[in-house]
C-alpha positions in Angstrom: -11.3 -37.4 -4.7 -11.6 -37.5 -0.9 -8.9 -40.0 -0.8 -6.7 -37.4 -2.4 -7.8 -34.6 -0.3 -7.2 -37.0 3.1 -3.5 -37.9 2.0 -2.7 -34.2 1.5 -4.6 -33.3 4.8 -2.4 -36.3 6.8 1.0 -35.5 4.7 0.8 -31.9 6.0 0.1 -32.7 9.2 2.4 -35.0 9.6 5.3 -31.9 8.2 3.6 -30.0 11.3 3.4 -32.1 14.1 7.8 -32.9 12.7 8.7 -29.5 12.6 6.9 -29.1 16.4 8.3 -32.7 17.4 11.7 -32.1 16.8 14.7 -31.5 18.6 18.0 -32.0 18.8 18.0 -35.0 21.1 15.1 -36.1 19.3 17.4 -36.4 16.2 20.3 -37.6 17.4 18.1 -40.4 18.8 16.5 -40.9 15.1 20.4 -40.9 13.7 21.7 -43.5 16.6 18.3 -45.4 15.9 19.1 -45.5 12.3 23.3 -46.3 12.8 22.0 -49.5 15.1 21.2 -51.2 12.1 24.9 -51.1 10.9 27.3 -50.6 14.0 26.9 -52.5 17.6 27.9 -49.9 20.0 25.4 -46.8 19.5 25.9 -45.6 22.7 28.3 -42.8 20.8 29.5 -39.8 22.4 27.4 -36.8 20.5 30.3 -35.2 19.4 32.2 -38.5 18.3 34.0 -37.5 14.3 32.0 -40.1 12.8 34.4 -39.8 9.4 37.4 -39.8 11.7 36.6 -42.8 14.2 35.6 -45.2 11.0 32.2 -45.7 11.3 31.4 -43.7 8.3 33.0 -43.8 5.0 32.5 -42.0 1.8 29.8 -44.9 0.6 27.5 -45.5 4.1 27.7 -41.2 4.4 25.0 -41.1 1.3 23.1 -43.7 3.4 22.9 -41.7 6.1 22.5 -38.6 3.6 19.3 -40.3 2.3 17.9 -41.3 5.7 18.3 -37.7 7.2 16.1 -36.5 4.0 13.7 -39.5 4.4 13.5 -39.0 8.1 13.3 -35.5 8.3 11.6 -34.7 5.0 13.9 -32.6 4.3 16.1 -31.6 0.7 20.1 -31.9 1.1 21.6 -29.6 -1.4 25.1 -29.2 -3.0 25.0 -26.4 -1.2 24.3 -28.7 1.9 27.2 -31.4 0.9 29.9 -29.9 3.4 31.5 -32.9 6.0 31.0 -30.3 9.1 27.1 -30.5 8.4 27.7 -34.3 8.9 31.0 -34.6 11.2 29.0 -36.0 14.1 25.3 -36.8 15.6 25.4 -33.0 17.5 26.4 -31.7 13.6 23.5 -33.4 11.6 21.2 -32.6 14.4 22.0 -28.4 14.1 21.9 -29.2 10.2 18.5 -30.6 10.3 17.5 -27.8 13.1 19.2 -25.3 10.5 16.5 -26.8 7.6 13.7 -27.1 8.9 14.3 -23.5 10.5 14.9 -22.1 6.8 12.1 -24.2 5.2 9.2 -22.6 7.6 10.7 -19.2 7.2 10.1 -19.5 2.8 
């Protein structure tokens, strides 16, 4: 039973101390850390059209999709599935600022 109790305890503090932690450079880094393991240069410019330069295609966008949920804890809705929410490292930082914002307003 305390087992139970001690993973709920750590899970929501760990939401917490995220919620507190992050920041838009703070994602960007998480996003650049994450496209490393795919592309060479991730020295990208911020603002960089990541559809439109060809590092992301239709297929690696629901990696990255999935990694900003895992990462973030976060839910990405159909609501959510609009390209200008994840156009470029500036745009999926502001989208996860934008959920995390709504989530601790519920």
């Amino acid at each position: 039973m305390r087992s139970c109790w001690a993973v709920r305890l750590a899970r929501a503090f760990i939401a917490i101390k995220r919620e507190f932690d992050v920041d838009a450079d703070a994602i960007v880094s998480k996003i650049r850390e994450f496209l490393g393991q795919f592309i060479s240069d991730t020295d990208l410019d911020p603002d960089i059209n990541l559809f439109e330069s060809g590092l992301v295609n239709s297929l690696f966008a629901m990696q990255l999709l999935l990694h900003v949920e895992q990462e973030f804890g976060l839910e990405v809705t159909n609501e959510d599935l609009d390209i200008k929410n994840f156009r470029s490292l500036n745009a999926i930082a502001e989208f996860v600022i934008r959920k995390l914002g709504a989530r601790t307003e519920a």
